[in-house]
C-alpha positions as CSV (number, residue, x, y, z in Angstrom):
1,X,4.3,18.5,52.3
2,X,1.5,16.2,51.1
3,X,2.4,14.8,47.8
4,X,-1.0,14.0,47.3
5,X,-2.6,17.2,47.2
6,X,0.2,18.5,44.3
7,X,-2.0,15.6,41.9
8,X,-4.7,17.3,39.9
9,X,-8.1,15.9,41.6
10,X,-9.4,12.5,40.5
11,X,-13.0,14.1,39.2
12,X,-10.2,16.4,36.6
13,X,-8.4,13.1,35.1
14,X,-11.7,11.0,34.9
15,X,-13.0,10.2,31.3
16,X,-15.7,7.5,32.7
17,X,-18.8,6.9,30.7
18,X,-19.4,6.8,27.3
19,X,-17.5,10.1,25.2
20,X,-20.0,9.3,21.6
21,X,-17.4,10.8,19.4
22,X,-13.6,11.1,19.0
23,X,-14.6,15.1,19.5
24,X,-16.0,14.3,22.7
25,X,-12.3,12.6,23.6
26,X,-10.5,15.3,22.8
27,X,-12.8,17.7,24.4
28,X,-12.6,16.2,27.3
29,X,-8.6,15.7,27.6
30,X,-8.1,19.0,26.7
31,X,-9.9,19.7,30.4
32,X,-7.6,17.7,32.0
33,X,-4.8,20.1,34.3
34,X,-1.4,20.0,33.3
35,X,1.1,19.0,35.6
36,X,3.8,21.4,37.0
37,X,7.6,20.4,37.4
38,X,6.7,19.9,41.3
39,X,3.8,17.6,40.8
40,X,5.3,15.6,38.0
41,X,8.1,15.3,40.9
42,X,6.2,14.2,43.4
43,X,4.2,11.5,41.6
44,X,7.0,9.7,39.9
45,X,8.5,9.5,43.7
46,X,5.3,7.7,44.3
47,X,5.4,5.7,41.6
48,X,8.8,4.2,42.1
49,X,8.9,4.3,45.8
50,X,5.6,2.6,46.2
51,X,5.0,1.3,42.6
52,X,1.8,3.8,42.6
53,X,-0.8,2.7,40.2
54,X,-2.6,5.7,40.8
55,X,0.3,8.2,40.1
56,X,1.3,6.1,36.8
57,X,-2.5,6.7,35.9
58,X,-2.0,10.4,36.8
59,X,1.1,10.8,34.5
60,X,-0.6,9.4,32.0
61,X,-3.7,11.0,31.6
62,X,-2.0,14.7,32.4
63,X,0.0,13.9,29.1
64,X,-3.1,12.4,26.6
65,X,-3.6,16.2,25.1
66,X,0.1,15.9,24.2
67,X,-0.3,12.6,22.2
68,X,-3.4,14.0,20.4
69,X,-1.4,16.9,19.2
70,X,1.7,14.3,18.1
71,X,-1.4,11.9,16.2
72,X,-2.7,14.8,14.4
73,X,0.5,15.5,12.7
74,X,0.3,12.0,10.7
75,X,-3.5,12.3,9.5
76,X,-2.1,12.7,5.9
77,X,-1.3,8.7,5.7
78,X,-4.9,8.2,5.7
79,X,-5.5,6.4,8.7
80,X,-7.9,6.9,11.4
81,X,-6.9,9.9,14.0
82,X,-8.4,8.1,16.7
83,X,-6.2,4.6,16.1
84,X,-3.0,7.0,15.6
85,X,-4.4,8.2,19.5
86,X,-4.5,4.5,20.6
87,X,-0.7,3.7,19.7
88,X,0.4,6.9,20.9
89,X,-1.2,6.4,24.1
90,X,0.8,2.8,24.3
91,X,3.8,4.9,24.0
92,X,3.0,7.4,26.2
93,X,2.3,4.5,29.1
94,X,5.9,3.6,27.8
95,X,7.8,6.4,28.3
96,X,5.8,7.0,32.0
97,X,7.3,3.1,32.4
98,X,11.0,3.9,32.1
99,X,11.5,7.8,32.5
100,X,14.1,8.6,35.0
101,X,13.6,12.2,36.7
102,X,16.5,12.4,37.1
103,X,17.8,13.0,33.9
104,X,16.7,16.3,34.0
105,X,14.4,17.0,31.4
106,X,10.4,16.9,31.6
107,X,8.1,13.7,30.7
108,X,6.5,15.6,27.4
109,X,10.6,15.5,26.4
110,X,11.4,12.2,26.9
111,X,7.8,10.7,26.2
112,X,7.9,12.3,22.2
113,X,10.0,9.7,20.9
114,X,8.2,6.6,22.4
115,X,4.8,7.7,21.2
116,X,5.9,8.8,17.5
117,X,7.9,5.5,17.6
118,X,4.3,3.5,18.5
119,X,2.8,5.6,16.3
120,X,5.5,4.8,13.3
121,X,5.6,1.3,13.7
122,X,1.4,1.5,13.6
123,X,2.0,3.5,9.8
124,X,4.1,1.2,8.7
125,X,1.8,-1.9,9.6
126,X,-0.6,-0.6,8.2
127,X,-0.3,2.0,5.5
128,X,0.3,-0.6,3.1
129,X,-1.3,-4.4,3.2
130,X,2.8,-5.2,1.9
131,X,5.3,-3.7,4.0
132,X,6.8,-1.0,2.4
133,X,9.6,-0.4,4.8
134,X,11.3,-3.0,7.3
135,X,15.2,-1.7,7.8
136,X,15.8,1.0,10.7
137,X,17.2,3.5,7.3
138,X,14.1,2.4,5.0
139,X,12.1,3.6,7.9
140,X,13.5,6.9,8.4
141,X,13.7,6.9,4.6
142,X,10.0,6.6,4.5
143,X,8.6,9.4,7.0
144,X,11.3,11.8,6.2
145,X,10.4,11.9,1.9
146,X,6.3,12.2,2.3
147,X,7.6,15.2,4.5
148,X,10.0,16.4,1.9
149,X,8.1,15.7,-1.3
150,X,6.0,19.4,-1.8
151,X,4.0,17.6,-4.4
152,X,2.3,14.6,-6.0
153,X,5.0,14.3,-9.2
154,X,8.1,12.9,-8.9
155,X,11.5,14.1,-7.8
156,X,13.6,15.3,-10.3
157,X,17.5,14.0,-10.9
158,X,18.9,16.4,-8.7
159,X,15.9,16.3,-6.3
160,X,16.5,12.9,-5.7
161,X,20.1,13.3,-5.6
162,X,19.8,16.4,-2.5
163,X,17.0,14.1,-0.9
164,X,19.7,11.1,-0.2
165,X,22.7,13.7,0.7
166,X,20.2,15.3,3.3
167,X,19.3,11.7,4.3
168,X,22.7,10.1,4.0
169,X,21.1,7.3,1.6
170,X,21.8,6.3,-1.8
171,X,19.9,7.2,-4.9
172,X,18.7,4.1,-5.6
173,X,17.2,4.1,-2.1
174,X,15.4,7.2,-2.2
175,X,13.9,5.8,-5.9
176,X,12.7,2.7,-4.9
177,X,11.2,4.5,-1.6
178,X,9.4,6.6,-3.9
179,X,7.9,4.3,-6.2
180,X,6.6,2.1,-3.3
181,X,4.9,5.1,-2.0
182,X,3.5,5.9,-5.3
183,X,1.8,2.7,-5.4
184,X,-1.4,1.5,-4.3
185,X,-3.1,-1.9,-2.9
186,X,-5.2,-3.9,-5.6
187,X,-8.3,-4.8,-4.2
188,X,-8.8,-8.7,-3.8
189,X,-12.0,-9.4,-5.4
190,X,-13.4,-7.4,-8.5
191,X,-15.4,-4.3,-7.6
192,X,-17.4,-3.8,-11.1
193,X,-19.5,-1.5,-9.8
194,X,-17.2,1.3,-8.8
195,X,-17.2,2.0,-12.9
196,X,-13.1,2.3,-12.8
197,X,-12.2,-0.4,-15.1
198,X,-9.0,-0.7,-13.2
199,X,-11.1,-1.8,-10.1
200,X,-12.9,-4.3,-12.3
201,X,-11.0,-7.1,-11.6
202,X,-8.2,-8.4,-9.2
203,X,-6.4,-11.2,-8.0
204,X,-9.3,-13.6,-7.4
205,X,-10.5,-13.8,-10.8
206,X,-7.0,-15.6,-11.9
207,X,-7.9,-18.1,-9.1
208,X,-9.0,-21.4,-10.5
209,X,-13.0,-22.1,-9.4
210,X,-13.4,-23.9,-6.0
211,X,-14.2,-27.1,-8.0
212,X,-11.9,-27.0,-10.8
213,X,-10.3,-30.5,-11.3
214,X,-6.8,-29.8,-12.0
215,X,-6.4,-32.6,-14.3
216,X,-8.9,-31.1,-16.4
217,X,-6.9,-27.8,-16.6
218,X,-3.2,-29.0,-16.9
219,X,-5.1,-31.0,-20.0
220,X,-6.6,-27.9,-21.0
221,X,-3.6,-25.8,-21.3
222,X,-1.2,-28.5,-23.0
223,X,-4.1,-28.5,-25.8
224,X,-4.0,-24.4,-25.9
225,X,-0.1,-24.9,-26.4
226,X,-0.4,-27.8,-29.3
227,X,-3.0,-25.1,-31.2
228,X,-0.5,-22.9,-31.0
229,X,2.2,-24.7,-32.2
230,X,0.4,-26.0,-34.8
231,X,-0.9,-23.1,-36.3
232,X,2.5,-21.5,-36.5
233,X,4.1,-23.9,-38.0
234,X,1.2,-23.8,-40.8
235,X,1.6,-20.1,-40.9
236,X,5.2,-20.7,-41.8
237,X,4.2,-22.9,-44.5
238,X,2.2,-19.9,-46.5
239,X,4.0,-17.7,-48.9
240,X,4.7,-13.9,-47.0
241,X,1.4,-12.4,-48.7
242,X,-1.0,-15.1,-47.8
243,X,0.6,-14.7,-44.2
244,X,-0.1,-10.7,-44.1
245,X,-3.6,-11.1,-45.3
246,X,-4.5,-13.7,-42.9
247,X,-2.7,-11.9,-40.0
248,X,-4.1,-8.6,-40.8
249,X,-7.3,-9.9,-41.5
250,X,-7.7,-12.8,-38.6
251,X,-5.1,-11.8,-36.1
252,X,-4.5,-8.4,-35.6
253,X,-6.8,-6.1,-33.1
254,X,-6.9,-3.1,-35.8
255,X,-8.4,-5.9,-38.7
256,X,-7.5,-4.6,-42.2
257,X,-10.4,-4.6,-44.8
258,X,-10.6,-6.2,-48.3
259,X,-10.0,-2.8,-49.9
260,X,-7.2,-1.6,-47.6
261,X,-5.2,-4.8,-48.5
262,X,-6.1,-4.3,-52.4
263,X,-4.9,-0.9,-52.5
264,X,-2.0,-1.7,-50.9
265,X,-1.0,-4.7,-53.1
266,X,-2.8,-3.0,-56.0
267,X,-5.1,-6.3,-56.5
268,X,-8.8,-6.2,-56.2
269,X,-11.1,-6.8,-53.3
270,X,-12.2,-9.9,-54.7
271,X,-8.8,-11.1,-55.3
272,X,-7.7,-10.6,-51.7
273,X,-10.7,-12.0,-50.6
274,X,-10.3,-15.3,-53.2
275,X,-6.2,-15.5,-51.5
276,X,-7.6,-15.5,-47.8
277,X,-10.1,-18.4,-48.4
278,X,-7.4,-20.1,-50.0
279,X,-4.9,-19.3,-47.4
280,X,-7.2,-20.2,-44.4
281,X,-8.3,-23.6,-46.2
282,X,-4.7,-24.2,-46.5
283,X,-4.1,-23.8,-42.8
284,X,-6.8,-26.0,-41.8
285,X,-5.1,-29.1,-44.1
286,X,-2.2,-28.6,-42.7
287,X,-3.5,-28.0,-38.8
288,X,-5.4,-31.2,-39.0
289,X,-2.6,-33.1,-41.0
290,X,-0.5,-31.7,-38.4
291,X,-2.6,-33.4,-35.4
292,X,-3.4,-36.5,-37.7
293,X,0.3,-37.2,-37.3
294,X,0.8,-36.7,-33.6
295,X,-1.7,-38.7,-33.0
């Protein structure tokens, strides 16, 4: 029998020229004929008996609907069908690599596991900029809960508790899992304009300027620090109602007003006012005293 003519013809496999669209990709794979037991047979003769380019190329491209169907099943992590399609494909061309026919079983069989594990490792690279899960258990940990979790809120006691039974992990595993899928990747650089105000600002704005001399800013913050310390320990020096008025008035982000202070010490306005200019005037004596001497 001629092997040859059990191959679907060349002009069936072909996908040359530009496709335009992922649509156009998958429309034109799904044209593609699928391989019967006998002509899967017959090419992976070729291709180990004769290392067959043309019969791996065969293999491969009878099998590219299958790995679009496996892609499409991991569109919910956000990332682009068509890259899920490219490292499928990498483990379809895999499994074509090291199948043995005679194991028994079909290519599509033995072919699953290498293109969801190409596709997996892809998720995990790039799902998150940190990686979110790097041991063999934290892996399975992480595909298995998204497909578990019905919902966006978060597992209950005992929902945890049947999640690690079912996955033979600890609690604490299955916890931590979850909160590292619950979070998200902070954007860099600001991005004002989205409007969110937790978009407004990121990790570059606590970088110092590109010309900051770091002398100039180690001297800064040691003089930040001595403020500090001096105006507690002149703070400490005022009697406990000169201290509340002062913090209430100066210090505190809800700032008390004359009358809400006189009610509540049941002085007037004026009086309150008269023990804050004393108290502040106080502060500065002592602050400069205070830097007079450490001088």
């Amino acid at each position: 029998m001629n092997t040859c003519s059990l191959a679907p013809r060349p002009t069936d496999l072909m996908l040359a020229g530009p496709l335009g669209s992922f649509e156009a990709y998958a429309e034109r794979i799904s044209r593609i004929s699928v391989l019967t037991r006998e002509q899967e047979a017959a090419l992976f003769e070729r291709l180990h008996k004769n290392q067959d380019l043309d019969a791996a190329r065969t293999l491969v491209m009878s099998h590219l609907r299958f790995v679009l169907h496996v892609a499409r099943g991991y569109i919910g992590y956000g990332l682009p069908l068509g890259d899920l399609v490219q490292e499928g494909n990498v483990g379809l061309m895999k499994a074509v690599k090291r199948f043995n026919p005679e194991q028994g079983v079909r290519l599509v069989s033995f072919a699953v596991h290498w293109i969801r594990a190409e596709i997996h490792d892809y998720v995990l690279r790039n799902w998150r900029l940190v990686k979110i899960a790097t041991t063999k258990s934290q892996r399975k940990l992480f595909f298995n809960l998204r497909r578990m979790k019905k919902n966006l809120a978060w597992l209950s006691a005992d929902e945890t508790q049947a999640v690690a039974r079912d996955l033979g992990v600890s609690v604490a595993e299955v916890t931590e899992m979850e909160q590292r899928l619950s979070a998200r990747d902070l954007s860099f650089d600001p991005t004002p304009e989205s409007g969110d105000e937790d978009e407004s600002y990121g990790p570059a704005l606590f970088l110092p300027a590109p010309d900051a001399d770091p002398a100039v800013s180690a001297e800064s913050e040691q003089w930040d620090e001595d403020v500090t310390r001096r105006l507690a320990d002149a703070m400490a020096a005022l009697d406990a109602r000169s201290q509340d008025i002062v913090r209430r008035r100066w210090m505190a982000e809800d700032k008390a007003t004359l009358h809400e202070l006189a009610a509540e010490y049941d002085i007037s306005a004026e009086r309150v006012r008269q023990i804050e200019v004393a108290a502040m005037k106080r502060l500065k004596k002592l602050m400069s005293t205070d830097e007079e001497l450490a001088a």
